[in-house]
Structures are given as structure tokens and as C-alpha cells.
C-alpha positions in Angstrom: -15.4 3.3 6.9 -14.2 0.8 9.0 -12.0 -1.6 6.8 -10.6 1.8 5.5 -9.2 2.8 9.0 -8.2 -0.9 9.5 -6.6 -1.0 6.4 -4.5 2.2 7.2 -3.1 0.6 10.6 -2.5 -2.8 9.1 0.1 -0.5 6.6 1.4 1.4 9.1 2.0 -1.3 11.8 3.5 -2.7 8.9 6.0 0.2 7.8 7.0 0.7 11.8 7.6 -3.1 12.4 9.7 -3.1 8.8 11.9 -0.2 10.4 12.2 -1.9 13.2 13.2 -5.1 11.8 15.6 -3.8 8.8 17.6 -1.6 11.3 17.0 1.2 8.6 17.9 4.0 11.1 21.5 2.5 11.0 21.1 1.6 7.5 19.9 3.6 5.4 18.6 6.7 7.4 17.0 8.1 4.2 14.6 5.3 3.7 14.1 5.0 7.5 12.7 9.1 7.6 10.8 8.6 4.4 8.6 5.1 5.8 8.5 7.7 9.6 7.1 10.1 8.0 4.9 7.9 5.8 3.3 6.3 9.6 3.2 10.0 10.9 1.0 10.6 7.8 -1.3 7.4 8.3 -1.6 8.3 12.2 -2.9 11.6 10.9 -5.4 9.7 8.5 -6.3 7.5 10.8 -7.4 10.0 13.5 -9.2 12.3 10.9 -11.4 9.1 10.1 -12.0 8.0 13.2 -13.1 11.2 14.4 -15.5 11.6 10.7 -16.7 8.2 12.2 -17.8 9.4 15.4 -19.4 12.4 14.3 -21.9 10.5 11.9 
């Protein structure tokens, strides 16, 4: 469970740093909302395991 939740913040460190980097906001906004809303996704992933983690 562990290297799953990794795994997930390795891509999404990755997807927020490759906004950054890119300047995607300025552009190409439509890219730059799809990979936001692909990290708000993960963060919800990510918290949902962790929490499953916890519990067991």
C-alpha cells in the first residue's frame, strides 16, 4: 500500500512541477486545467489511501 501512495505523489509532484516549469497557465490554459485537475484527483487518491492505511 505503500509504494502505491508513493507512486501517486511521485506523479503528481511530477504534473505540478511540469506546470510550473512549462508556464502552461500562460500557454496553453487548456492543458494547464486538465494536469490541475489531474493533481486534485491524485490528492484525493492519495488521502483516501492513506486514511484505508490507517484504519487497517
Amino acid at each position: 500500500m505503500n509504494f502505491v501512495i508513493e507512486l501517486l505523489e511521485e506523479n503528481k509532484k511530477y504534473l505540478e512541477r511540469n506546470v510550473i516549469k512549462k508556464n502552461l497557465m500562460q500557454v496553453n490554459m487548456q492543458k494547464a486545467t486538465r494536469d490541475l485537475k489531474k493533481v486534485s484527483e491524485l490528492k484525493k487518491a492519495i488521502k483516501i489511501l492513506k486514511l484505508k492505511n490507517r484504519k487497517q
